[in-house]
N, C-alpha and C positions, 0 to 999 in steps of 0.2 A: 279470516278477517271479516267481522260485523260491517252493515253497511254504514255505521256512525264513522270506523276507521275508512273505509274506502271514501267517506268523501271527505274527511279530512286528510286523507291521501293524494287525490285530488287537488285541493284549496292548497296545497303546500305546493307539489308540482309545478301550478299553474303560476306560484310566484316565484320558484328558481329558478325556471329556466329563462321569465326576465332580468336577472342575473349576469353579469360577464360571468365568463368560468372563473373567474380568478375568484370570486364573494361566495361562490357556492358551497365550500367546504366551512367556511364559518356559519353561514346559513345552516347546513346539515347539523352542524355543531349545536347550534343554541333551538334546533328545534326538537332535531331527535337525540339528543343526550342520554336518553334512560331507556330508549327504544332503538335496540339492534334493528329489528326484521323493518318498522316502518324507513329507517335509512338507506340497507338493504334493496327496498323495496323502490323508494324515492332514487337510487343510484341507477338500479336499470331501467327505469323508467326516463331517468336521464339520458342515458346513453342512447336508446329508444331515440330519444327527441331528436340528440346527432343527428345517428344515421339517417332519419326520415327528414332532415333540413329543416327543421322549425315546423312541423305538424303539430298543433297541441291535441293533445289524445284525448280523447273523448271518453266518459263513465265505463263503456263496454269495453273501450279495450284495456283500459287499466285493468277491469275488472279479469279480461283474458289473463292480463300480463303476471299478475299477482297469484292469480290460480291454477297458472301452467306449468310453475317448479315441481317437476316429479319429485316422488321422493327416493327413484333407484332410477340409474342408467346402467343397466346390465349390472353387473356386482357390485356397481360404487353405489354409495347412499351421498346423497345429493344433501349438503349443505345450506348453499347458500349461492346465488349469482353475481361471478365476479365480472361479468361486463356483456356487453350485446353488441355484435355490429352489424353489418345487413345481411349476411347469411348466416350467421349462427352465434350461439349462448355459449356461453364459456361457464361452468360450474364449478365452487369449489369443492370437492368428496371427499369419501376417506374409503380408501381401499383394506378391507379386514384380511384378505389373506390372497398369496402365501404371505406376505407381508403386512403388515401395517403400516400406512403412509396416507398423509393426506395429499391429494393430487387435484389437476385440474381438468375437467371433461368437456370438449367442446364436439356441439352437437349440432346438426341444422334446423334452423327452426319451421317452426310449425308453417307450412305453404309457400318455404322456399326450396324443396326437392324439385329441381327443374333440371333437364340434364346437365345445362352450363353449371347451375352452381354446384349441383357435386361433382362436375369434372371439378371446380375450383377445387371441392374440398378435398377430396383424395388425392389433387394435385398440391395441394400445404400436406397433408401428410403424410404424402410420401418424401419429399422435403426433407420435414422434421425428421424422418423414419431413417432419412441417410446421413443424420449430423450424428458429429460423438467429438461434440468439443467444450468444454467446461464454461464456455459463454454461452451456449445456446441451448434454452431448454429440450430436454427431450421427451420422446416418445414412449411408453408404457408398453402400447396396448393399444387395439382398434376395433369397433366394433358395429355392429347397430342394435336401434330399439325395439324393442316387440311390435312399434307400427312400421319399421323397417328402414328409419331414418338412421341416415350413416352417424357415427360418434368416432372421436379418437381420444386417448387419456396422454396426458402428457403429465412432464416436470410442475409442481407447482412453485410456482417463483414468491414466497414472499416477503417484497419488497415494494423501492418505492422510483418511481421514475429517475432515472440519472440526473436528471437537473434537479430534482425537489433532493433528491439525497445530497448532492453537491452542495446547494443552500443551506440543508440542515445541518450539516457538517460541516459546515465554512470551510472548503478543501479551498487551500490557495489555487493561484495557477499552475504550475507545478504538480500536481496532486493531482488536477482536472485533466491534466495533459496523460498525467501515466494510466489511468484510470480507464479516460477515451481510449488508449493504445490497447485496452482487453478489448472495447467489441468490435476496432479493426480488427484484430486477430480471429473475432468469432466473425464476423462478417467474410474476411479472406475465407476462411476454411467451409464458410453456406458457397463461394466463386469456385473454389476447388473440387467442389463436389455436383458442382453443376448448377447451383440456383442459385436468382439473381432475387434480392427480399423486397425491394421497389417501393417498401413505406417505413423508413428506418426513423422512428421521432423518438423523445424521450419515452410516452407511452409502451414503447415495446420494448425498449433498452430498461430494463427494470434492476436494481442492483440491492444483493441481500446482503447477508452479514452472515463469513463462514471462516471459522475462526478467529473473529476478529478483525479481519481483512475484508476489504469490501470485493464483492465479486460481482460484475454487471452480466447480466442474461438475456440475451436475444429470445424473443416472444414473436408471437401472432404473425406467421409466412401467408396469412389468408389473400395473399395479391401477390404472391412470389414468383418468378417466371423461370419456368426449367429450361435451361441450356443445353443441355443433353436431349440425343432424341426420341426416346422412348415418353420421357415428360411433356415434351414441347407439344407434340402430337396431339396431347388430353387438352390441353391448356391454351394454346394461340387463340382460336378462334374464339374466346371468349372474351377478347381483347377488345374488338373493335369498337371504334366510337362510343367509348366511355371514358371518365376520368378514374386511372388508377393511382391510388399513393394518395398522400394527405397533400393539397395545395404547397401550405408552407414550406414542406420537405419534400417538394417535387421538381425533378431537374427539368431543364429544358425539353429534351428527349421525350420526357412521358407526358408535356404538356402541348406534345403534336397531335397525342389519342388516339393514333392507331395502333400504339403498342406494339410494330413491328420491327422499329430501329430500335430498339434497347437492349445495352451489353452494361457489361459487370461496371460500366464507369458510372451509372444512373447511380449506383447506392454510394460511388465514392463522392458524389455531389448532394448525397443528400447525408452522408457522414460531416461534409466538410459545414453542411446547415447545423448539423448537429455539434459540430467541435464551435462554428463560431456561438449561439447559445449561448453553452458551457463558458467560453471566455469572455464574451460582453454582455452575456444575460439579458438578451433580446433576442428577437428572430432576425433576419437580413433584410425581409419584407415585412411592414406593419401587417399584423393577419387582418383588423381589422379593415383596413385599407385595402389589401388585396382581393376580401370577401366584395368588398363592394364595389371592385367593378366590374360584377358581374363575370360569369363564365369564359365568353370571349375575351374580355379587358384582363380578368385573372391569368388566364393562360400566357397570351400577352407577354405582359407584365411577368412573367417567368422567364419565358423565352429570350427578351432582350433587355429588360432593365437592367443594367449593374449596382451592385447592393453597396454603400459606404465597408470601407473596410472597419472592423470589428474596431480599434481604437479610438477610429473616425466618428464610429457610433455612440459610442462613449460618449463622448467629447460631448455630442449633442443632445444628453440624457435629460440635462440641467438637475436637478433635483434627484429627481432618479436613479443616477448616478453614484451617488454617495451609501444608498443601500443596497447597490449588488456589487460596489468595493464591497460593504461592510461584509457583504457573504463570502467573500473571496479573502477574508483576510487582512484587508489593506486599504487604503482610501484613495480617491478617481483620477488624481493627477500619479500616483505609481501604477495604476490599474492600466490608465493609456501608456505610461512610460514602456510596461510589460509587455502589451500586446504590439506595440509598434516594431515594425521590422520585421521579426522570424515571425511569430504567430500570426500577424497581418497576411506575409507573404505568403506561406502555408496556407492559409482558411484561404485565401483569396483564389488559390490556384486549386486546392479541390474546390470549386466552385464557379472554375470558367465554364463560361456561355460555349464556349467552343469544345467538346470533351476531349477534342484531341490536344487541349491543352491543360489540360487537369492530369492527377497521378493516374495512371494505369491502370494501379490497384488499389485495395485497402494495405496492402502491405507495403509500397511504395509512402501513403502516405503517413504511415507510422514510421517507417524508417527513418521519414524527414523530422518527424517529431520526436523521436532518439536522438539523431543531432544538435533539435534543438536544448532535450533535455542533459546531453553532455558536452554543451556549449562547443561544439563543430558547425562549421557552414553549414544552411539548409538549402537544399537543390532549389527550392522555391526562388523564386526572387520578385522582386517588384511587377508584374505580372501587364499592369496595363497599360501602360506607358509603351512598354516594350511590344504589344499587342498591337495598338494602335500606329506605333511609326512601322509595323510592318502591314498591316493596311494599307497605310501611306502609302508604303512603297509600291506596293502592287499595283497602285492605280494610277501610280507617277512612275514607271520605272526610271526613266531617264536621266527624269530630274532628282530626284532621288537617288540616283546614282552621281550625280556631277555634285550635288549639295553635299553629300556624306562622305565625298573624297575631300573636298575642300574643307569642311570641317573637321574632318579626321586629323588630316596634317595639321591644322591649326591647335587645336586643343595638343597634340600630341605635344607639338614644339613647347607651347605654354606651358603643356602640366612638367615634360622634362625640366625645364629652367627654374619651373617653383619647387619642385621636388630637389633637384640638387641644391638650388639653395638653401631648403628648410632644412636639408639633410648634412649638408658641412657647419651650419649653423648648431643642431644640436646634437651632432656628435662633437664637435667642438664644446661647447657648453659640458657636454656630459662626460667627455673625456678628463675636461680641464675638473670638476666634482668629484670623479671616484679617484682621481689620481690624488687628491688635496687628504678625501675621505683616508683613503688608503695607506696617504703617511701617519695621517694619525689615530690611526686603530693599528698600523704596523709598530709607533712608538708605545703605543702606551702599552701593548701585548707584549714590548719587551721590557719596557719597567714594570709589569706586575709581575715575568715571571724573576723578576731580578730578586725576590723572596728567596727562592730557593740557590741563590748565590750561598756558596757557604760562608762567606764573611759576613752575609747577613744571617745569615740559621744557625750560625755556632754553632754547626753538627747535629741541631734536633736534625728528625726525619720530618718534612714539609709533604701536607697531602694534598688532592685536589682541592678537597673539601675549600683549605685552608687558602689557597690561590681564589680561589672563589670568593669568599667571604673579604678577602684583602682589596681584588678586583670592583666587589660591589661596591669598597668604600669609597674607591679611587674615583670612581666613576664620577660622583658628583662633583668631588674637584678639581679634578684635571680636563674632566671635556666638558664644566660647568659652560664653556663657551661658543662649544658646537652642538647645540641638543640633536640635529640628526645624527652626529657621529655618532652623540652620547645615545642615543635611541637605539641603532644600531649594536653597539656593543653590549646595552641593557639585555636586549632581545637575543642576540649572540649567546649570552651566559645565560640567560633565562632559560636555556633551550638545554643548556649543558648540567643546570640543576637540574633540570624535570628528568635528563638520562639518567641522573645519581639517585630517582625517586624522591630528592626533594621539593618538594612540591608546592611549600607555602614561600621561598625565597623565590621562588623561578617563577610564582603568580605578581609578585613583590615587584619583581625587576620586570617583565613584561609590563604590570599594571601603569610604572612610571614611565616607560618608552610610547605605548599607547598614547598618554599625555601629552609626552613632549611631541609625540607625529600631530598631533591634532592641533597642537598652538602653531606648529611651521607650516600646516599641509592642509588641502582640505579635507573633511570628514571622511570625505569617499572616496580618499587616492587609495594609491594600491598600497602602499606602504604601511597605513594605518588599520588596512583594512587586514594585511597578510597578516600584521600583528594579531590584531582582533582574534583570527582565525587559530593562533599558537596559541593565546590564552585560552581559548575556549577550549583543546583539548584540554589544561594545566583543570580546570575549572572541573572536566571531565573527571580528568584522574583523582579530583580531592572528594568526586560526589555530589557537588554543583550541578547537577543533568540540565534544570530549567535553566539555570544561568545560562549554562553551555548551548544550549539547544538554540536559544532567540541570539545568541553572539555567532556560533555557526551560520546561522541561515541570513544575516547579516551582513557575513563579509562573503557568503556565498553568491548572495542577490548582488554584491557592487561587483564582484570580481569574473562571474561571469559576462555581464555585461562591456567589461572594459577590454579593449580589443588587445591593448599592452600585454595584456598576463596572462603567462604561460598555460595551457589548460593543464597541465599533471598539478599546480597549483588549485585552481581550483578542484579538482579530482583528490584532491588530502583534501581540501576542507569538507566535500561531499564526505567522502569516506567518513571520517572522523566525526559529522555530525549522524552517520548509519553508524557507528558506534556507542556512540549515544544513546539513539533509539534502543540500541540492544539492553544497554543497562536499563534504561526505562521501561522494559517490557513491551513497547512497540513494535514486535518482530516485523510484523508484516509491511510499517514503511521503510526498517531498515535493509529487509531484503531487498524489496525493491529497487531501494538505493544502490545496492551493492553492486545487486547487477548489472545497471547502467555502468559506474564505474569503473570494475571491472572488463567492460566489454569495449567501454572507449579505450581503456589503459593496454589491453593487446593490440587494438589497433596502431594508437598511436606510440606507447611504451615497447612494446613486446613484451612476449610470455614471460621473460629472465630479468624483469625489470624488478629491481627490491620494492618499488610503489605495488608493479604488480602482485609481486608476493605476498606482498603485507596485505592486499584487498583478498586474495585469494587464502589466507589467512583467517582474516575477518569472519569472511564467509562459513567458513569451514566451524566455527567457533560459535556461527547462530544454527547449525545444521545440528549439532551439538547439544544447544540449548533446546532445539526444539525434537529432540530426542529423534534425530537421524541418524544413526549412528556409524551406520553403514556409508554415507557421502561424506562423513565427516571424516572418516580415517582418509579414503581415499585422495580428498585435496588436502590433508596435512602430507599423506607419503609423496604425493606429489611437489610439494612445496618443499619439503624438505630434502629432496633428493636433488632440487636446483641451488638451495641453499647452501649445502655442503658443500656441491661444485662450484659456486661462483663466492661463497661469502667464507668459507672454511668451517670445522668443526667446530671451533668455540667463537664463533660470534654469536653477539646476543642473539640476535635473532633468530639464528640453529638452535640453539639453547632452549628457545621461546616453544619450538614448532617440535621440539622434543618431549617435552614438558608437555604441550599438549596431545600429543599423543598418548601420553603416560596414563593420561586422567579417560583415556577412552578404555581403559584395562583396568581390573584388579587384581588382585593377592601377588601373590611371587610373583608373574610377569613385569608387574606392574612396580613391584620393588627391583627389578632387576634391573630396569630404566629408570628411577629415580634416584639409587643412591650414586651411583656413577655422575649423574648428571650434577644433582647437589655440590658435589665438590668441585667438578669443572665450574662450576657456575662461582661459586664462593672465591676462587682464586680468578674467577674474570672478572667476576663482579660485585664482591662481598658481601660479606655477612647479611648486612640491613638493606641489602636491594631490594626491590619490590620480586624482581623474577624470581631472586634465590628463594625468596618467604612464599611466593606460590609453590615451589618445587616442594619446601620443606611441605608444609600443608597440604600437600597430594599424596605425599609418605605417610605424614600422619594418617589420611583417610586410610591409608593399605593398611598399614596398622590394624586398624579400630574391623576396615574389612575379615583381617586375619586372628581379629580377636584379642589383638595385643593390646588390653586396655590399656596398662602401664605407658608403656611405651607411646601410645595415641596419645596420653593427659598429657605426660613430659614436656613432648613435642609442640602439642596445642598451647599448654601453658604458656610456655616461651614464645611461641607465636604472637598471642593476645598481646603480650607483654611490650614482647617488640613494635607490633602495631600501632598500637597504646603510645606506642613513645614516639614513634615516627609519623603516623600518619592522624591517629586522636581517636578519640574513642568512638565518635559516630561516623567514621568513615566506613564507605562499605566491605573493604577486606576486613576494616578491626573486628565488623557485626561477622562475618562470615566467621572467621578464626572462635571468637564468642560463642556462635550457635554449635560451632563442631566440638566446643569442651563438653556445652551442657548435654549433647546427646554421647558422649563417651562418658559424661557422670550419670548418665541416666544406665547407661549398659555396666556400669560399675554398682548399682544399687543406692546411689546416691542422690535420689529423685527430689530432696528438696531445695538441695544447691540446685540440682538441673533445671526445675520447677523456677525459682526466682532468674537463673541465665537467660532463659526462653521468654521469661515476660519483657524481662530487658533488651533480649531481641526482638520480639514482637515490636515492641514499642519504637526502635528503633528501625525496623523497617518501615513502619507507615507514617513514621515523621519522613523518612529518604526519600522510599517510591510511593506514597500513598496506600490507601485503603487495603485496593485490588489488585496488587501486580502477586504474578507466581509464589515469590521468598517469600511474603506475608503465607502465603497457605501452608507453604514447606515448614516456616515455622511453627506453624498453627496447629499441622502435624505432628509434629515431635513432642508438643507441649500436652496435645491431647495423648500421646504415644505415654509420656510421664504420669498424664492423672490414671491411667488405666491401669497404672504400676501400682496409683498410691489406695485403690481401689475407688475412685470419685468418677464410673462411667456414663453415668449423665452429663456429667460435664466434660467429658471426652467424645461423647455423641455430638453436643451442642456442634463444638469446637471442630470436631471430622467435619459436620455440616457443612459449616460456613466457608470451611479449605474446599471443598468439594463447589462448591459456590463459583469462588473465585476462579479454580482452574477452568472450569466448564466454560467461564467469560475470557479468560485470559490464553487459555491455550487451546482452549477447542476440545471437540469430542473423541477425537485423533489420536492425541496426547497421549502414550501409557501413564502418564504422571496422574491424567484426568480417572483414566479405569482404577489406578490402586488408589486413590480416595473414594471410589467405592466402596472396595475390600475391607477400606478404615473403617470405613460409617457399620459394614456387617458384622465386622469385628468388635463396637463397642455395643451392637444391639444384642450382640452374639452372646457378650459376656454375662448381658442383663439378664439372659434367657428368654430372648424374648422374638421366638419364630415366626410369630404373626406379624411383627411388625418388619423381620427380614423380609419375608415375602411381601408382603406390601410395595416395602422398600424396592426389593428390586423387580417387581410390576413396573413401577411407577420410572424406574431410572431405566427400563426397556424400550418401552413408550418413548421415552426422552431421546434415547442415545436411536432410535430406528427415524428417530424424526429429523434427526441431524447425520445421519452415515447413511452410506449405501449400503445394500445388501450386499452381507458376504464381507464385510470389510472386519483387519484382524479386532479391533476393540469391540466392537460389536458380536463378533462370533467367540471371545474370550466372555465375553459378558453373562450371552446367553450359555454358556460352557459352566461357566459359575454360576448362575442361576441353579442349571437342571441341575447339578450337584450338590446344591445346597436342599432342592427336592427330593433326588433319590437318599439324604440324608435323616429327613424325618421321615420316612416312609412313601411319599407321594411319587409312585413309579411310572407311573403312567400319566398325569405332566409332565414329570421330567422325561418321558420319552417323544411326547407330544412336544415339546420345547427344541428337545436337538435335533426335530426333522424339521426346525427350522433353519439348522447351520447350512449355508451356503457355501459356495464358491464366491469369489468376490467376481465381477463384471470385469468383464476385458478391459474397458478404460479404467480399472483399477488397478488393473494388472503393473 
């Protein structure tokens, strides 16, 4: 850097950090737009400024600060500076071997080797050196410099602080809530292991994107207190009469500064700073207010102020308000409606002033945020009310005793008298409703099935179908005068189409019952709401997902909140919108979902509950999708062995949970369980049911497995056909049925029918699920699989390409689905003859794939397996022996 750059290095400096922090990232933006290192440069110099409290730096030391980035700290080659605080540089590196990885290297800086501070630092890492939990970054490697300043290498985390990712994603509440519960989890497991992390803010909660899924990571233990005693020892005496931990996210405890009362409850009160944030998009203390009253006033002001509870703060956003709904999803009068009560209670109570009245642990306070997310009580409750009249009493006991006897019995007598009253009142009311209901859905169930009287049928044979279709007409005019009856019944039969897989009559009669609840009821009773929830699966099952997805979460958001309804109610509408997710390719919130669901549904259901089977089902069915294969048999043999015992051998649902176990096997096996099934299924449930048409369709696939082309087309044929008629041509089983002819006409030699099936399919999956979901690449495959036949491998290149693309986004590096569109991509460069560009090729996809997996892990070491072997193939033996002394064992937390 020329002295022209350093002083306009300088001259920029000196106007950001007049700046709130909140303008300085647009600042950076419109200055250094074209200039990495000058922003680089302006960012540590930033952080600089922090730690030093408003020092503006003078020429010289800019001039140190910009000219002190080594360019190696022991093996790593030194990048670039990702942040400064007052004992040490954090760098970002890249480590060339035995691995390639870029990492982060934090070193002490230049004239802070004093002995406190590297007790501090070898007290962070030794820390880090004892985490092994997928929230918390970890430890490499440790080291020091050629001047003999100690260094340690860690996990590089790149991402983006928990609150700015939560903004940029507009994670509802909901989504904030399950997200927060990852870095309790990694914060419990730094408790369990002995260290306490004491400056817990978004800054160190940093969360990446790993598979698609967001993963948050606990950073920077540089102020962590060990609990154990071999740590404590290095570490106490560096405590005294200083301030540890950031203000804003510092509990009461650490704002005494002698740092000798602090136990594991300091980080659940600066979690509970951190969850309120996340759901009011503010701090609990204005920072700016707090900075200014001074150190004594600041502490203070920790110590005894009590913060508005997170709704309350809302409330009094004014303007404000309406742009961190907008980031949450939702606008300010449902924003306060949300956080009021559970969420209030909860933040409120990790964040008492008193720590014996806060949760215990981080896992304490997640478990209450489980409840909250599977609509159960939260242990939390109104917290200061109840605080203060126990004050009270302590300093009155007397009277406080004579006043809470006498008002006890009072209220007691009153609430008894209004309570039976309201309670004969409307069990009366609702007695005299279902009894009125009940005649007349009991008459008219016996005039519809009055059809199959045979003085009305003349001896035809009367099917359901046809009770159905009679019933719908009925409906309009015989209960034209009770619309709830009529509502009722619509919904009744609605329910009874969707079991027959008809689907567009059962949307039909739901969509009109919806209506009439809405003209008698209001929007957000439960009734209109449970409805809402049935159609959204009906919606599900035609391939509707967006419809489906914003009417689930809907009747989710009224019906958790309403004290009335039953939670296994809302636990089906949950589920059923994680079903959803699944078809959409959203794996990672539909797990999520599941496992909430599932884990309230034993509790409250039991393990033998058909709700629970069916969630544990589900599950099993995205373990499946996401090529688990091995967890996926085990909760179908599970589910299926409570099935049989409690539901019998031909209920659908055995049926369902056999069926899919079929699909986890091929060839013979795989036919020895399907055709048996087929026919139970056909006499339970016939012909054109939707389960029978999966079962056929899983035969066909053994077929086509077993090379029985004929036999595959026959089958498929008739599939499509059926589809076709039942469900419409762009539904997603018709495309599914569709894609499986063209790739059995493609194995038949018949690549130009295949060829026009696939574009049809293509086309119709990214009108269904968009651009980038999985199916789009699956077919992308096949189509390119076709041009390689018709000899057109440039266009079977392109096309690998872009599949390889999508899965790499959609399913992760993980994925075996992601390494065999490798093989695709080698395979049409292969055909080109074209080795230079293989090797290239898979340089370039090593790099990639070591940048996203751990070492040792199986795609990664199948990768590099295919590589050397693709080397020892043109001659190059000595690469490829240099290559598979890179195969690993995988890491014990991989294990």
């Amino acid at each position: 850097m020329d002295k022209d750059q350093q002083h306009r290095l300088e001259d920029l400096y000196n106007e950001v950090v007049e700046l709130p922090p909140e303008r300085r990232g647009a600042f950076l933006d419109a200055h250094c737009k074209d200039d990495v290192d000058l922003r680089d440069a302006l960012t540590t110099l930033i952080a600089h400024y922090e730690s030093a409290k408003g020092t503006f730096l003078t020429q010289s030391v800019i001039e140190q600060h910009v000219q002190s980035i080594p360019e190696n700290i022991g093996p790593y080659r030194i990048e670039r500076v990702l942040g400064e605080g007052g004992m040490g540089v954090v760098y970002l590196a890249e480590q060339q071997v035995p691995i390639r990885r870029r990492v982060a290297v934090k070193v002490i800086r230049f004239g802070m080797d004093s002995g406190q501070v590297i007790a501090r630092f070898e007290t962070e890492r030794q820390a880090l050196a004892l985490m092994n939990h997928p929230n918390i970054a970890h430890v490499f490697d440790a080291g020091a410099t050629e001047s003999g300043r100690p260094f340690f290498v860690m996990e590089y985390v790149e991402g983006s602080p928990i609150t700015d990712y939560c903004n940029e994603h507009r994670l509802g509440i909901r989504a904030r809530v399950a997200l927060f519960q990852q870095v309790c989890a990694g914060i419990q497991d730094a408790h369990q292991k002995g260290v306490i992390h004491r400056d817990i803010k978004p800054s160190n909660v940093l969360v990446t994107q790993i598979a698609d899924r967001p993963v948050p990571k606990i950073i920077d233990f540089g102020v962590a207190k060990a609990t154990t005693q071999h740590m404590a020892e290095r570490s106490v005496y560096t405590e005294l009469g200083r301030i540890v931990g950031t203000p804003e996210y510092m509990s009461p405890e650490q704002a005494v500064m002698d740092g000798l009362d602090v136990d594991t409850r300091t980080d659940v009160y600066s979690l509970g700073v951190l969850l309120y944030e996340l759901l009011a998009g503010v701090l609990p203390f204005e920072p700016v207010e707090l900075r200014n009253a001074g150190v004594e006033g600041m502490l203070r002001m920790i110590r005894t102020n009590e913060p508005l509870r997170p709704s309350s703060r809302v409330t009094r956003l004014g303007d404000t308000a309406r742009e961190i709904a907008i980031q949450r999803e939702t606008e300010p009068k449902a924003l306060r409606r949300m956080l009021s009560k559970d969420l209030d209670w909860i933040t409120m109570k990790a964040l008492a002033k008193d720590r014996g009245q806060r949760y215990s642990t981080p896992r304490e306070l997640s478990d209450d945020l489980a409840r909250y997310l599977g609509n159960e009580p939260v242990v939390a409750g109104p917290p200061s009310a109840l605080y203060r009249t126990r004050k009270f009493a302590r300093r009155h006991p007397i009277g406080s005793a004579i006043f809470s006897v006498s008002t006890v019995f009072v209220l007691t007598l009153m609430g008894v008298m209004f309570w039976q009253n309201q309670k004969t009142e409307r069990e009366r009311d609702r007695a005299s409703l279902e009894a009125k209901t009940s005649r007349e859905m009991f008459d008219f169930m016996v005039g519809l099935f009055a059809v199959s009287d045979p003085s009305e049928s003349r001896g035809n044979e009367v099917t359901a179908r046809e009770i159905l279709d009679e019933g719908a007409k009925r409906i309009e005019t015989e209960l034209g005068g009770q619309p709830l009856v009529q509502a009722r019944m619509m919904g009744a039969m609605g329910i009874v189409y969707e079991k027959l897989g008809l689907f567009d009559p059962a949307a039909s009669l739901l969509e009109r019952a919806l209506d009439l609840q809405r003209n008698e009821l209001s929007d957000d009773h439960v009734e209109p709401m449970t409805t809402l929830s049935r159609l959204a699966e009906i919606y599900r099952d035609q391939g509707r997902y967006d419809e489906a997805v914003v009417m689930f979460q809907k009747a989710i958001d009224r019906l958790s909140v309403d004290p009335g309804v039953d939670a296994p109610v809302t636990m089906t509408a949950v589920n059923n919108l994680s079903s959803a997710y699944v078809n959409m390719g959203r794996f990672a919130e539909a797990e999520s979902l599941y496992t909430i669901v599932l884990e309230r549904q034993r509790q409250t259901l039991g393990e033998n509950h058909r709700e629970t089977l069916v969630t544990e089902t589900n599950l099993a069915v995205l373990y499946h999708e996401l090529g688990q294969t091995d967890a996926a048999e085990m909760a179908y043999r599970s589910v299926l062995e409570r099935q049989e015992r409690l539901l019998g051998r031909d209920h659908p649902e055995t049926l369902r949970t056999l069926n899919n176990i079929a699909t986890l096997y091929q060839g013979a096996k795989a036919e020895s369980l399907l055709v048996p099934l087929i026919e139970r299924q056909r006499r339970v449930l016939g012909e054109e049911h939707q389960e029978t048409l999966a079962a056929i369709s899983n035969l066909a696939s053994t077929y086509y497995v077993q090379k029985r082309y004929d036999d595959a087309e026959r089958m498929y044929g008739e599939l499509v056909s059926t589809r076709r008629k039942v469900l419409g041509s762009e539904h997603p089983e018709t495309v599914f049925a569709l894609r499986n002819l063209a790739v059995v006409y493609r194995a038949q030699g018949r690549l130009d029918e295949a060829e026009q099936l696939l574009v049809e399919v293509l086309a119709a999956w990214r009108k269904i699920l968009g651009d980038d979901h999985p199916r789009c690449a699956s077919s992308m495959n096949s189509l390119a699989l076709v041009y390689l036949r018709q000899g057109r491998p440039k266009e079977a290149e392109m096309t690998f390409v872009d599949a390889l693309r999508i899965r790499k986004k959609a399913l992760g590096y993980e994925h075996p689905a992601t390494l065999k569109s490798v093989t695709y991509v080698v395979q049409a460069l292969d055909s080109q003859k074209r080795s230079s560009a293989i090797d290239q090729f898979y340089q370039a996809e090593l790099a990639d794939f070591e940048a996203n997996l751990p070492a040792g892990h199986a795609s990664l070491n199948q990768l590099i397996g295919d590589y050397a072997a693709f080397l020892r193939g043109i001659g190059e033996t000595s690469r490829a022996a240099a290559l598979e002394s890179r195969l690993t064992e995988p890491a014990p937390q991989e294990r």
